[in-house]
mmJSON file of the N, C-alpha and C atoms, coordinates in Angstrom:
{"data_MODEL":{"atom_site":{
"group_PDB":["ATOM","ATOM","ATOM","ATOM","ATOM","ATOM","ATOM","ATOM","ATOM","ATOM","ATOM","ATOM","ATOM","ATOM","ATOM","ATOM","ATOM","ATOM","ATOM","ATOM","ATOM","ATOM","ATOM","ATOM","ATOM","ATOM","ATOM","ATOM","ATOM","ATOM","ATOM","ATOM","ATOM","ATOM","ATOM","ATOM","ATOM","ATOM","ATOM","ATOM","ATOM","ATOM","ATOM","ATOM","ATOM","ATOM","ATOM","ATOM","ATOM","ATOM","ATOM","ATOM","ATOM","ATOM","ATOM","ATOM","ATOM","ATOM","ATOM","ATOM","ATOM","ATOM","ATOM","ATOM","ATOM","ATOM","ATOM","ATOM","ATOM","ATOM","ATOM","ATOM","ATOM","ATOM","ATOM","ATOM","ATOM","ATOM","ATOM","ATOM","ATOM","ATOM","ATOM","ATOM","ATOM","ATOM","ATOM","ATOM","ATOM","ATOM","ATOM","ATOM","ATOM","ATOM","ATOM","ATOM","ATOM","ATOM","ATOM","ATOM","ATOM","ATOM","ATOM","ATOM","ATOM","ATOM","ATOM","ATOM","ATOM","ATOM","ATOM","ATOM","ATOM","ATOM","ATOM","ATOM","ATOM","ATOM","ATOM","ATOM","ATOM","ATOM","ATOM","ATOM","ATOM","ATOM","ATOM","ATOM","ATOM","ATOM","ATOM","ATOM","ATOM","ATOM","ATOM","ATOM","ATOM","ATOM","ATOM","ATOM","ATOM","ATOM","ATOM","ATOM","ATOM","ATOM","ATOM","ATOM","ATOM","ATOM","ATOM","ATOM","ATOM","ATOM","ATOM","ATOM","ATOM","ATOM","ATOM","ATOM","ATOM","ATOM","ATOM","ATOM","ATOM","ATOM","ATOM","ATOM","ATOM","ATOM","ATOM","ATOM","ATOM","ATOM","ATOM","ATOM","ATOM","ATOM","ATOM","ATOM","ATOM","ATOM","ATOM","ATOM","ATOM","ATOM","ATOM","ATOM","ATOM","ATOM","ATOM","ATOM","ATOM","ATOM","ATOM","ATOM","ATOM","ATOM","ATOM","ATOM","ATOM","ATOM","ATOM","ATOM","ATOM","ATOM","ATOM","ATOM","ATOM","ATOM","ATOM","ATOM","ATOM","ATOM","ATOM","ATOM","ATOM","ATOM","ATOM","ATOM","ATOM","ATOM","ATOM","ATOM","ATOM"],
"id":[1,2,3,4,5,6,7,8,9,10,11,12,13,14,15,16,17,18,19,20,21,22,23,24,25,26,27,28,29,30,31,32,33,34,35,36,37,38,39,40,41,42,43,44,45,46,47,48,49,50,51,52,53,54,55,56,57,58,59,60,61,62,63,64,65,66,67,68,69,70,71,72,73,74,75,76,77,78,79,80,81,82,83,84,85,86,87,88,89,90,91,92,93,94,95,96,97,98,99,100,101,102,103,104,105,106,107,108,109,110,111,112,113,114,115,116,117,118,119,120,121,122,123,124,125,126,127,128,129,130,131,132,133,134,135,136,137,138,139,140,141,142,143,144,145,146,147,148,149,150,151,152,153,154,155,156,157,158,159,160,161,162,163,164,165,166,167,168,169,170,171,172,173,174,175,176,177,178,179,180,181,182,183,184,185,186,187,188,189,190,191,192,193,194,195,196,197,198,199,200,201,202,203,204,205,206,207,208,209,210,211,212,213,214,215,216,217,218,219,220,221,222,223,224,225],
"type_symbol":["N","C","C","N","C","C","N","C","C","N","C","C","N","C","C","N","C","C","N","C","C","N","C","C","N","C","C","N","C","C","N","C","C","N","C","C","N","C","C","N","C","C","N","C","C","N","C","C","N","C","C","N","C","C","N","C","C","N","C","C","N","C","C","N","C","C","N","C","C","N","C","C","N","C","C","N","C","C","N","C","C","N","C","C","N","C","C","N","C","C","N","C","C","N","C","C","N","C","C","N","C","C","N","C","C","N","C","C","N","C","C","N","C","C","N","C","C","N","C","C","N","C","C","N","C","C","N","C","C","N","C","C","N","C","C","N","C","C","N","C","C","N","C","C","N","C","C","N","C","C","N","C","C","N","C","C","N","C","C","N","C","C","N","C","C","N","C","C","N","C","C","N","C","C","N","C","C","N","C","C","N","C","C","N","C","C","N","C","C","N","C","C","N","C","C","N","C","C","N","C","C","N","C","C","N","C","C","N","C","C","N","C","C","N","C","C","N","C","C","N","C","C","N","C","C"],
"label_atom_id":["N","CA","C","N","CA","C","N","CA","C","N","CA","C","N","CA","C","N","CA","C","N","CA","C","N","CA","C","N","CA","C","N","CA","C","N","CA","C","N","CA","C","N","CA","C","N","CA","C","N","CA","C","N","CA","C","N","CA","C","N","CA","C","N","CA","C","N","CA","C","N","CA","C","N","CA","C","N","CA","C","N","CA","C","N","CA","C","N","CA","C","N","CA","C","N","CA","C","N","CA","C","N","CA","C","N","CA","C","N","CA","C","N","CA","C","N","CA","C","N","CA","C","N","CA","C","N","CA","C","N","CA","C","N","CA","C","N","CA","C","N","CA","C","N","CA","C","N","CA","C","N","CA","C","N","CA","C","N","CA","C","N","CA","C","N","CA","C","N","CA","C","N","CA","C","N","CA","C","N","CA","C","N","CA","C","N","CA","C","N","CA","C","N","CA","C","N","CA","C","N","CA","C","N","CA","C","N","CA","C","N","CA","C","N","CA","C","N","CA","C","N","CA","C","N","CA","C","N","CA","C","N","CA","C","N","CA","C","N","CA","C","N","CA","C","N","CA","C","N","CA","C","N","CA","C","N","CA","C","N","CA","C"],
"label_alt_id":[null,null,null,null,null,null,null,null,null,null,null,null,null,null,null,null,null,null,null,null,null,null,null,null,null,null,null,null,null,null,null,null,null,null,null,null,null,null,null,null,null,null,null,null,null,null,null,null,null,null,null,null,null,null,null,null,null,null,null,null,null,null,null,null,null,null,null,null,null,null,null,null,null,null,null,null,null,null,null,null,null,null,null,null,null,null,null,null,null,null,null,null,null,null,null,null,null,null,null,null,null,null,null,null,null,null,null,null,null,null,null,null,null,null,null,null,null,null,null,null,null,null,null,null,null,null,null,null,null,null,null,null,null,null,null,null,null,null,null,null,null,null,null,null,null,null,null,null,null,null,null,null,null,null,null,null,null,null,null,null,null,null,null,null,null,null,null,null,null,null,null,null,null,null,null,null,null,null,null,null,null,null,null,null,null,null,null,null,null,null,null,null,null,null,null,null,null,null,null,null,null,null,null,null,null,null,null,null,null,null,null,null,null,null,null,null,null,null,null,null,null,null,null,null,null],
"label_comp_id":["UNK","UNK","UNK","UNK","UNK","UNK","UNK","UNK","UNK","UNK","UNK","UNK","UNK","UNK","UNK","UNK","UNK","UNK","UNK","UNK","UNK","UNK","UNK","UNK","UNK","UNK","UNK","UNK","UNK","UNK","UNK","UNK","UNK","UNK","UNK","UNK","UNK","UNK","UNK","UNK","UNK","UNK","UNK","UNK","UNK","UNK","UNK","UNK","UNK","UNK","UNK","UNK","UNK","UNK","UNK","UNK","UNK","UNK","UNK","UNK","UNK","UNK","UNK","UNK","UNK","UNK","UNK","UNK","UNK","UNK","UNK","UNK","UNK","UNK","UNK","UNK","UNK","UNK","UNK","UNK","UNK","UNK","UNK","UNK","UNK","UNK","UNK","UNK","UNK","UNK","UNK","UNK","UNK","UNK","UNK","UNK","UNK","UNK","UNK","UNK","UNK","UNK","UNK","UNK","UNK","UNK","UNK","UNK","UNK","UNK","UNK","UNK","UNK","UNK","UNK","UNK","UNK","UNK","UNK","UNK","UNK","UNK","UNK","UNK","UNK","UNK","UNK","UNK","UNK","UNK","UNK","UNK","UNK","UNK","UNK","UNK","UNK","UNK","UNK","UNK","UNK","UNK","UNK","UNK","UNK","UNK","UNK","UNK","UNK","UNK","UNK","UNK","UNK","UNK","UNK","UNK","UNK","UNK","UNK","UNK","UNK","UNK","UNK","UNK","UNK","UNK","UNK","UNK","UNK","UNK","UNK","UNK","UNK","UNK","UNK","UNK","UNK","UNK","UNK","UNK","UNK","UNK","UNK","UNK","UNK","UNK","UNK","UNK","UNK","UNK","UNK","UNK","UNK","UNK","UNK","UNK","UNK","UNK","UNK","UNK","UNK","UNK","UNK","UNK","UNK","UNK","UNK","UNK","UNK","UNK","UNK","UNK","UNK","UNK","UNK","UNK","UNK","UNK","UNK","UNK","UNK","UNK","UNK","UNK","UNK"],
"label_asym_id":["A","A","A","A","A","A","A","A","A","A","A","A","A","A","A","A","A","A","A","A","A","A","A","A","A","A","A","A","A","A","A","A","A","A","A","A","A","A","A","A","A","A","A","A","A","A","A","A","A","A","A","A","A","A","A","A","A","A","A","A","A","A","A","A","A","A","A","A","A","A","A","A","A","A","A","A","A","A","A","A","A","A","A","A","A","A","A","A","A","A","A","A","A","A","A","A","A","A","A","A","A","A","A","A","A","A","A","A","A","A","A","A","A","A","A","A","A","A","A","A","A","A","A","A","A","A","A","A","A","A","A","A","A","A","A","A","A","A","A","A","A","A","A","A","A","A","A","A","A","A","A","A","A","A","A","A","A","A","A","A","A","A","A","A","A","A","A","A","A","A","A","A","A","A","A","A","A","A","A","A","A","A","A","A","A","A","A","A","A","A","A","A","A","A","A","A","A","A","A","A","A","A","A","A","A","A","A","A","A","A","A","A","A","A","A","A","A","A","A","A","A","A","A","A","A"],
"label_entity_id":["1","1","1","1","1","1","1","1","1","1","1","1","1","1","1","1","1","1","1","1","1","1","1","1","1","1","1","1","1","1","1","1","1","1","1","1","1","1","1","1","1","1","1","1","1","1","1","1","1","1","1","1","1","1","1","1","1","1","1","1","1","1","1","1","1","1","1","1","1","1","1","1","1","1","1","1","1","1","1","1","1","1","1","1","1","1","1","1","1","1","1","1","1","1","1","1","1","1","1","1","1","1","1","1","1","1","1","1","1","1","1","1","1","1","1","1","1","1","1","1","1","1","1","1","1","1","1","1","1","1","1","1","1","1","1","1","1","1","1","1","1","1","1","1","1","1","1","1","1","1","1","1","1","1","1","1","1","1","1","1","1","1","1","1","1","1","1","1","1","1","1","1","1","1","1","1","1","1","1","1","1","1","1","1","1","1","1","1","1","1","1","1","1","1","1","1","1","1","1","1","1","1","1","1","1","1","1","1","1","1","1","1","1","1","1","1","1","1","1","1","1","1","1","1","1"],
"label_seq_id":[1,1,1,2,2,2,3,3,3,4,4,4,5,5,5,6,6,6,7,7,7,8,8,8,9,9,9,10,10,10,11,11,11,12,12,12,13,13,13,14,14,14,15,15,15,16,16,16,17,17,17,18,18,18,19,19,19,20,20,20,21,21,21,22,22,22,23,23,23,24,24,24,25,25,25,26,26,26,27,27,27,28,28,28,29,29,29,30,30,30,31,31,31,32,32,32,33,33,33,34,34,34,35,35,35,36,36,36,37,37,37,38,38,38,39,39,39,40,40,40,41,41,41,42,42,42,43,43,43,44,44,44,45,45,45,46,46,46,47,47,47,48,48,48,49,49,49,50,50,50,51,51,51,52,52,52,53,53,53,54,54,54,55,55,55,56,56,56,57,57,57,58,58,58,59,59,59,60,60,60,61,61,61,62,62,62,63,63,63,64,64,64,65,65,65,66,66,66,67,67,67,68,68,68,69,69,69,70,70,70,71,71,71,72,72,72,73,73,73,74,74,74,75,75,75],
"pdbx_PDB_ins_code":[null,null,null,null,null,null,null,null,null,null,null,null,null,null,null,null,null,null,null,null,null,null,null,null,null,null,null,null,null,null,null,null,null,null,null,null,null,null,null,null,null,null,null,null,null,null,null,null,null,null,null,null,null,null,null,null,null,null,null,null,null,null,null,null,null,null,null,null,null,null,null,null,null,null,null,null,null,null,null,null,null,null,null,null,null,null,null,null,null,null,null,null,null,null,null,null,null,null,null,null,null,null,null,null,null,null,null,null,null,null,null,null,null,null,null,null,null,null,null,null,null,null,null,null,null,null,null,null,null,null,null,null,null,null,null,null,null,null,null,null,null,null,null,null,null,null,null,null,null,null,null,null,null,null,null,null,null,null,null,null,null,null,null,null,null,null,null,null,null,null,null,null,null,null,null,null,null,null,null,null,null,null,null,null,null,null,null,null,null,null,null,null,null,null,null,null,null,null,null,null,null,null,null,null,null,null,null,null,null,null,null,null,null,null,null,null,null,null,null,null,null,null,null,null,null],
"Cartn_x":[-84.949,-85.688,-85.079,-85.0,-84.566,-85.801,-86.25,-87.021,-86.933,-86.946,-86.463,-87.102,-87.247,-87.669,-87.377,-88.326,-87.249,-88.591,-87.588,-88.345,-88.577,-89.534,-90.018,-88.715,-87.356,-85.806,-85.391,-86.035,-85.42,-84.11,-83.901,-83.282,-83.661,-83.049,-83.675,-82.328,-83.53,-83.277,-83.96,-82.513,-83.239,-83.226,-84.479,-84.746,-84.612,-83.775,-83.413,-84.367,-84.974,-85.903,-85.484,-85.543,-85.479,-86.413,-86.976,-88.648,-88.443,-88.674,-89.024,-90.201,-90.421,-92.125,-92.674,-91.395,-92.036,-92.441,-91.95,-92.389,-91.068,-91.256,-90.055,-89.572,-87.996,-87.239,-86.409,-86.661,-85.909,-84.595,-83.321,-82.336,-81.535,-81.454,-81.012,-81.334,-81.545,-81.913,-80.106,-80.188,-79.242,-79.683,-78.977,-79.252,-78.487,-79.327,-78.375,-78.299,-78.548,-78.846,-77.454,-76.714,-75.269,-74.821,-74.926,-74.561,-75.874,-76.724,-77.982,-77.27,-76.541,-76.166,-75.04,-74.349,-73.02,-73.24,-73.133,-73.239,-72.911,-71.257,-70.421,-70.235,-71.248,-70.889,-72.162,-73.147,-74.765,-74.418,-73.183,-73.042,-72.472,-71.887,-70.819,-71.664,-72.75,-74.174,-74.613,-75.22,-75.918,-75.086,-73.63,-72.772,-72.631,-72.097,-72.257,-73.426,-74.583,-76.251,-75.906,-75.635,-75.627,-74.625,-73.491,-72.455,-73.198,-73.638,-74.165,-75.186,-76.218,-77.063,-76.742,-75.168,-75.131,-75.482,-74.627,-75.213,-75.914,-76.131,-76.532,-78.177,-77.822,-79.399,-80.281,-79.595,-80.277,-80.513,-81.996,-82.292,-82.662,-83.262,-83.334,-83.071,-82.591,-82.492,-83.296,-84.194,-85.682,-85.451,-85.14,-85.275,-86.138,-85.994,-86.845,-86.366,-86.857,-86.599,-85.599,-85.311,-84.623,-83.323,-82.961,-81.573,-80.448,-80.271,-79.351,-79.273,-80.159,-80.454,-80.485,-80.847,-80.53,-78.989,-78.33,-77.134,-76.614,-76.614,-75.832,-76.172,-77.236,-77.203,-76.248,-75.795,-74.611,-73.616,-72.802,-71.671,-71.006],
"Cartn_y":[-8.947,-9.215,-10.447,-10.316,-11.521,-12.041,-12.997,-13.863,-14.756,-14.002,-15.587,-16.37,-17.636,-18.59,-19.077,-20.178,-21.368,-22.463,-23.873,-24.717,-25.564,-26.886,-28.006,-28.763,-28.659,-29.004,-27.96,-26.618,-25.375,-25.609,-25.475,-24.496,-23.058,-22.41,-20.847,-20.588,-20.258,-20.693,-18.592,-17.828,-17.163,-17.779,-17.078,-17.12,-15.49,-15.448,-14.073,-13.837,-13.19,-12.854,-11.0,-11.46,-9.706,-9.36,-8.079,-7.539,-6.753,-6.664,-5.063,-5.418,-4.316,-4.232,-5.408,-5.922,-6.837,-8.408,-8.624,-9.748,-9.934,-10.925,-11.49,-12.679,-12.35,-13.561,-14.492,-15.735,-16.435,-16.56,-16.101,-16.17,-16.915,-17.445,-18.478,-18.917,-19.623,-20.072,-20.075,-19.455,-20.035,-20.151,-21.682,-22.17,-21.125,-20.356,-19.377,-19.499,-20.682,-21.401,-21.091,-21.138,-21.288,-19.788,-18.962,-17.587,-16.607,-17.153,-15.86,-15.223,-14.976,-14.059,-13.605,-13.909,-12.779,-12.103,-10.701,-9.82,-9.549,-9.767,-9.715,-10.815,-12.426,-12.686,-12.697,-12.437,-11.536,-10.534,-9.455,-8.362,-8.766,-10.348,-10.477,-11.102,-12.199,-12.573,-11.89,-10.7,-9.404,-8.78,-8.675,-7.863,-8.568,-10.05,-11.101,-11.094,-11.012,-10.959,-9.391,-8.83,-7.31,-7.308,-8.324,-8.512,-9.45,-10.084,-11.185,-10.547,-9.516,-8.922,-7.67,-7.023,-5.612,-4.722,-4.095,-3.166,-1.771,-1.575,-0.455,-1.401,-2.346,-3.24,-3.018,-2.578,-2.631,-0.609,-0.933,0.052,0.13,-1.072,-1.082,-3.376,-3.127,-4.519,-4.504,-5.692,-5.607,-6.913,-6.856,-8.356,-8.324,-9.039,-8.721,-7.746,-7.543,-6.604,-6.885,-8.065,-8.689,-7.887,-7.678,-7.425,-7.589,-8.579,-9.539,-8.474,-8.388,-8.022,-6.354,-5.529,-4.548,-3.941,-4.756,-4.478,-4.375,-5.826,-5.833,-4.582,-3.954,-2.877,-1.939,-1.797,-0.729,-1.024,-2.479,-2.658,-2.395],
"Cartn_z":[-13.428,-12.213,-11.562,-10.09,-9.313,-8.588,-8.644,-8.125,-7.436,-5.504,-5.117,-4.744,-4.258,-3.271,-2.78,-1.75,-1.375,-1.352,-1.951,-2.22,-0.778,-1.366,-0.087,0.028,-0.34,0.466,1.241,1.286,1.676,1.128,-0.075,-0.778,-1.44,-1.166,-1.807,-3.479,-4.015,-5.2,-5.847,-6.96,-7.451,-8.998,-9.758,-10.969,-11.294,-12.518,-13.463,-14.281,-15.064,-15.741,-16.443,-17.338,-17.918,-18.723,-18.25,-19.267,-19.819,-20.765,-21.651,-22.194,-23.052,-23.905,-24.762,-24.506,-25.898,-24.898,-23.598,-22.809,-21.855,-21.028,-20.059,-20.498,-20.58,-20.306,-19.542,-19.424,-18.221,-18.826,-17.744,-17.834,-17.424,-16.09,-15.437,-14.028,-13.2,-11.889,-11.222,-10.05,-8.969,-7.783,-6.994,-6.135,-5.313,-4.442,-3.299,-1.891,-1.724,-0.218,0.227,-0.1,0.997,0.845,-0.039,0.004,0.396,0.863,0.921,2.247,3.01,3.849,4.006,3.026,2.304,1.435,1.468,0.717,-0.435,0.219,-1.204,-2.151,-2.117,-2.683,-3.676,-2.641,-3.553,-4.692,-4.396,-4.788,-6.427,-5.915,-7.469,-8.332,-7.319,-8.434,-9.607,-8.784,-9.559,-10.699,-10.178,-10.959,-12.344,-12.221,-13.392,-14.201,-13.529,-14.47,-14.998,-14.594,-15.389,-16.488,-16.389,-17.251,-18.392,-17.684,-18.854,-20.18,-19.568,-20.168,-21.022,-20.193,-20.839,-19.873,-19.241,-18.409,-19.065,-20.547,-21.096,-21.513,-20.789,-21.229,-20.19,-18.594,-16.993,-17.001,-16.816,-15.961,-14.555,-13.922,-12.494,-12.341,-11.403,-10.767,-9.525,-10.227,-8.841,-8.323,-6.901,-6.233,-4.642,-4.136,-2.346,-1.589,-0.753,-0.048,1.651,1.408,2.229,2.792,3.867,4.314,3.447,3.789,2.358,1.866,0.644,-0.822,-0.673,0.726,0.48,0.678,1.189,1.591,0.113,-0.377,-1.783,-2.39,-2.839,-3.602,-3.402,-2.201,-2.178,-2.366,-2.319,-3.038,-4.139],
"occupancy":[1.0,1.0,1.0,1.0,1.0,1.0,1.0,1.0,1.0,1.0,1.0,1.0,1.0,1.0,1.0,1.0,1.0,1.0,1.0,1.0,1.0,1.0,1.0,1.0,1.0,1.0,1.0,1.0,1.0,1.0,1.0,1.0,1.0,1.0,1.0,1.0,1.0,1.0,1.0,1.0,1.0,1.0,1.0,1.0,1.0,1.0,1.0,1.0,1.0,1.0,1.0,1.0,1.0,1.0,1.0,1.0,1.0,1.0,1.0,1.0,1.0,1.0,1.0,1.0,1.0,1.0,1.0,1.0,1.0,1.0,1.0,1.0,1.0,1.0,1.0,1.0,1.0,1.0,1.0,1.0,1.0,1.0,1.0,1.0,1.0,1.0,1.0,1.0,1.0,1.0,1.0,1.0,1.0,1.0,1.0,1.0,1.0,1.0,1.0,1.0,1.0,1.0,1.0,1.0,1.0,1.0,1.0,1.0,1.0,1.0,1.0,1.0,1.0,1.0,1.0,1.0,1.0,1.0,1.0,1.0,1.0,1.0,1.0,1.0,1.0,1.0,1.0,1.0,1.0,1.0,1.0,1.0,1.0,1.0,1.0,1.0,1.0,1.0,1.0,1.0,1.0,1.0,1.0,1.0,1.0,1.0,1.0,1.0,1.0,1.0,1.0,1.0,1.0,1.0,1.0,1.0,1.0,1.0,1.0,1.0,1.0,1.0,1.0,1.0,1.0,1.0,1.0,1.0,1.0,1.0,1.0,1.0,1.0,1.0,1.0,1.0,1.0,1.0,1.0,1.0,1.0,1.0,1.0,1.0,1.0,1.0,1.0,1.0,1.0,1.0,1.0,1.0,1.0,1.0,1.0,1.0,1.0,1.0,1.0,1.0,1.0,1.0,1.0,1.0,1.0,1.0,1.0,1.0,1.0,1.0,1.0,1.0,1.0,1.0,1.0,1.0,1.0,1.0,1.0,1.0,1.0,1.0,1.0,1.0,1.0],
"B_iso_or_equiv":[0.0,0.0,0.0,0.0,0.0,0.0,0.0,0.0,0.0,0.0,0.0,0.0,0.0,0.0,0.0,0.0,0.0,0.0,0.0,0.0,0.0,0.0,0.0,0.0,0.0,0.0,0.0,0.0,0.0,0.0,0.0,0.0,0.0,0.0,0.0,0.0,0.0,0.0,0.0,0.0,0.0,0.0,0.0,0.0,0.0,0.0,0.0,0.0,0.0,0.0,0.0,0.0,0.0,0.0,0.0,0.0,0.0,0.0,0.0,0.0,0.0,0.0,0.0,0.0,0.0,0.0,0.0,0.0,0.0,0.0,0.0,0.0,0.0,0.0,0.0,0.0,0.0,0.0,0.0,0.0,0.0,0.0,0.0,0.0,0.0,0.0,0.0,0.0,0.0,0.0,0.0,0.0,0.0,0.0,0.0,0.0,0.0,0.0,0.0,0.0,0.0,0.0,0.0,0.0,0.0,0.0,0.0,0.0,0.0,0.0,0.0,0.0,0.0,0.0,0.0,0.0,0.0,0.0,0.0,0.0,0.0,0.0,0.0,0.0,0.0,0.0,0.0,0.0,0.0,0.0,0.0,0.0,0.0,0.0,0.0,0.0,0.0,0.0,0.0,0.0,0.0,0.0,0.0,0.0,0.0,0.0,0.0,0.0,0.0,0.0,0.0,0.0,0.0,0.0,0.0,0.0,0.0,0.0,0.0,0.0,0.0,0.0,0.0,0.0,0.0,0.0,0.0,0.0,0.0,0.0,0.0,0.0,0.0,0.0,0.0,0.0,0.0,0.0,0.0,0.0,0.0,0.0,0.0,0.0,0.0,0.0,0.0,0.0,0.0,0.0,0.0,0.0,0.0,0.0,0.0,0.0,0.0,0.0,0.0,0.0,0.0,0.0,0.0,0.0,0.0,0.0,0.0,0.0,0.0,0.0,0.0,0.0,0.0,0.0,0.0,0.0,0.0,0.0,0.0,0.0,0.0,0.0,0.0,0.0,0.0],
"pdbx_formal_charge":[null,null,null,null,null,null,null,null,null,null,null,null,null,null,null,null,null,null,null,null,null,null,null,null,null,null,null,null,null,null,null,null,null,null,null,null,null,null,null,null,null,null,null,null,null,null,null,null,null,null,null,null,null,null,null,null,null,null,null,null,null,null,null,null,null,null,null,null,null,null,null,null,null,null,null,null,null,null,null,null,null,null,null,null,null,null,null,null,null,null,null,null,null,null,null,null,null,null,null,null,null,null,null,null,null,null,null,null,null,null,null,null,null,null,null,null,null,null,null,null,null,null,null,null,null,null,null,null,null,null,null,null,null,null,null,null,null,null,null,null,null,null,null,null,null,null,null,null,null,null,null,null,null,null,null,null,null,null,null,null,null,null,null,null,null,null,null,null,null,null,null,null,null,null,null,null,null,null,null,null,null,null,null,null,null,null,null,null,null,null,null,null,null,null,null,null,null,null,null,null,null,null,null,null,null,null,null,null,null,null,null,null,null,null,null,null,null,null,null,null,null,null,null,null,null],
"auth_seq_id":[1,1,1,2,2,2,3,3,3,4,4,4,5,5,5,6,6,6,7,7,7,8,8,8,9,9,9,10,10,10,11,11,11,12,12,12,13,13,13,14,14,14,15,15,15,16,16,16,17,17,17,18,18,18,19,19,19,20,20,20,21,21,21,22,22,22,23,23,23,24,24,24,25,25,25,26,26,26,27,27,27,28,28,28,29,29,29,30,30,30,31,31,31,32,32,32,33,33,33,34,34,34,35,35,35,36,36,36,37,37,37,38,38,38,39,39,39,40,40,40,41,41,41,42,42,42,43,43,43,44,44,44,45,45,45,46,46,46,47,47,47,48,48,48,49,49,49,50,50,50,51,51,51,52,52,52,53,53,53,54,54,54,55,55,55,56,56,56,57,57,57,58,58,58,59,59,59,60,60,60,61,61,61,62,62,62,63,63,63,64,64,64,65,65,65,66,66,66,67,67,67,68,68,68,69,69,69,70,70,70,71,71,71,72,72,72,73,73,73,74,74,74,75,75,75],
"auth_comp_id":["UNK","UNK","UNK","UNK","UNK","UNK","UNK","UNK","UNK","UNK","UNK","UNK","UNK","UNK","UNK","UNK","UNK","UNK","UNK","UNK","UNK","UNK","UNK","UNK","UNK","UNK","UNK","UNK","UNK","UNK","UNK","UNK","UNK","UNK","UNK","UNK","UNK","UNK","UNK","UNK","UNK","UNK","UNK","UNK","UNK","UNK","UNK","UNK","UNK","UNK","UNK","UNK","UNK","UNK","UNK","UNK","UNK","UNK","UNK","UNK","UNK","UNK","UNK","UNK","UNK","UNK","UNK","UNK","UNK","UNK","UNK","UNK","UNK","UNK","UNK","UNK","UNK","UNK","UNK","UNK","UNK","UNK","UNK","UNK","UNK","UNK","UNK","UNK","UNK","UNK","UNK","UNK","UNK","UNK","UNK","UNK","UNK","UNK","UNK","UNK","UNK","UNK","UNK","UNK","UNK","UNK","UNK","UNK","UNK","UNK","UNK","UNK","UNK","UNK","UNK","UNK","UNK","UNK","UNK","UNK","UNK","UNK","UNK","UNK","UNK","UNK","UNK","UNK","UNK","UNK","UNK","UNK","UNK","UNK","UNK","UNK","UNK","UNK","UNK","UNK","UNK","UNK","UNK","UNK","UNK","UNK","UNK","UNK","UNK","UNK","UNK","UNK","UNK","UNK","UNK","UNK","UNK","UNK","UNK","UNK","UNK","UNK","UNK","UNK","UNK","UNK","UNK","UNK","UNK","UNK","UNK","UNK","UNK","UNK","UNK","UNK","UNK","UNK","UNK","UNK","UNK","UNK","UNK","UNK","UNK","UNK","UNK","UNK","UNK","UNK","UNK","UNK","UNK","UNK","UNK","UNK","UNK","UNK","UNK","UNK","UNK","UNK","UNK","UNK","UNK","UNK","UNK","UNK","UNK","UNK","UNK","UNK","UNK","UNK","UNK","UNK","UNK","UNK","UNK","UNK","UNK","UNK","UNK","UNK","UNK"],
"auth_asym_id":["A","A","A","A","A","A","A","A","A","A","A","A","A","A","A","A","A","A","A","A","A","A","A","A","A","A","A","A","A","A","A","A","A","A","A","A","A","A","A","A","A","A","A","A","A","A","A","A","A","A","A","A","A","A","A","A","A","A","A","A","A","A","A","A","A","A","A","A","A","A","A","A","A","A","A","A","A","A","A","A","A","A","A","A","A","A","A","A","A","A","A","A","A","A","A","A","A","A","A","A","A","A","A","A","A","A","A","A","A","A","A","A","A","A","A","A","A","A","A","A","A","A","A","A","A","A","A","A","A","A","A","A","A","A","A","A","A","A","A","A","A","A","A","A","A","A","A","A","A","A","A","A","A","A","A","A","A","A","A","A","A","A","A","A","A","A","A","A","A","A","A","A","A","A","A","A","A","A","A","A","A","A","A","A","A","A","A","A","A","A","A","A","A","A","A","A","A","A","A","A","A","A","A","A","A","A","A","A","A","A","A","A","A","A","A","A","A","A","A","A","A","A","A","A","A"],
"auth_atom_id":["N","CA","C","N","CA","C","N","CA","C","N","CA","C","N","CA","C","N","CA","C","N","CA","C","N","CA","C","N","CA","C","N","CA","C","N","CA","C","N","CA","C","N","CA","C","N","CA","C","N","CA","C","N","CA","C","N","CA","C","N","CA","C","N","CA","C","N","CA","C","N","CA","C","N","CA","C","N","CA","C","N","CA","C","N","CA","C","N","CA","C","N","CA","C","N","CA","C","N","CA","C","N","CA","C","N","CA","C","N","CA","C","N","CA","C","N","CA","C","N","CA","C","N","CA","C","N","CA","C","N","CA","C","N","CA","C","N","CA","C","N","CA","C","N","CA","C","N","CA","C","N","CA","C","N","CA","C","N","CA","C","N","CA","C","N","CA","C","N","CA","C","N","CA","C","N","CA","C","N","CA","C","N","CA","C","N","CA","C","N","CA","C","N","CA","C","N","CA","C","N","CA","C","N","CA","C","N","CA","C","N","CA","C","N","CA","C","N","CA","C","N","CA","C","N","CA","C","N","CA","C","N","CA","C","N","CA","C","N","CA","C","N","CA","C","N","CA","C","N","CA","C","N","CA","C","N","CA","C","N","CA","C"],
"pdbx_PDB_model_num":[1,1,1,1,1,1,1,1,1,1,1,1,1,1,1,1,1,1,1,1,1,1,1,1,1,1,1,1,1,1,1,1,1,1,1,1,1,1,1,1,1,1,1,1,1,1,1,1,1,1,1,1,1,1,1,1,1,1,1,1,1,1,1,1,1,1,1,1,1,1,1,1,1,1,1,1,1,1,1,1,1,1,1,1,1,1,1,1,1,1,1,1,1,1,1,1,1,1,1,1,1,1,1,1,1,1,1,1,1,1,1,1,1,1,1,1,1,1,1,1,1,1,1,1,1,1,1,1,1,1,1,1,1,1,1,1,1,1,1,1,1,1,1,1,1,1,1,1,1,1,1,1,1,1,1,1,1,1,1,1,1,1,1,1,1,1,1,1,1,1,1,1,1,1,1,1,1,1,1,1,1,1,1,1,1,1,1,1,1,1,1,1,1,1,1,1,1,1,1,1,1,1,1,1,1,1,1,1,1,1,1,1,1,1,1,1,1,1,1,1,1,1,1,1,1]
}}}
């Protein structure tokens, strides 16, 4: 799971989190303030968290529904 925000500096900031049955785990925070409107470099974010985890570990990658964020999915 991608979790984003943005804090009281407006920085937008996601948090990783991965769930299965047994609970969620925090994986890592990135500061995405300077890339939230490049795609491709959204696209290599995601790609790295799927590397990091195992992609036989991902069944869906859930983040906002943002432009941004839907674009990347098709990369």
């Amino acid at each position: 799971m991608g979790d984003e925000w943005t804090g009281c500096m407006h920085r937008s900031l996601i948090n990783f989190l991965i769930w299965s049955t047994k609970g969620s785990v925090f994986i890592k925070s990135v500061d995405v303030s300077v890339i939230m409107s490049d795609t491709q470099l959204l696209c290599n974010m995601f790609s790295k968290i799927v590397d990091m985890v195992g992609a036989y570990n991902v069944t869906h990658l859930i983040t906002n529904n943002g432009s941004n964020f839907k674009a990347a999915r098709d990369c």
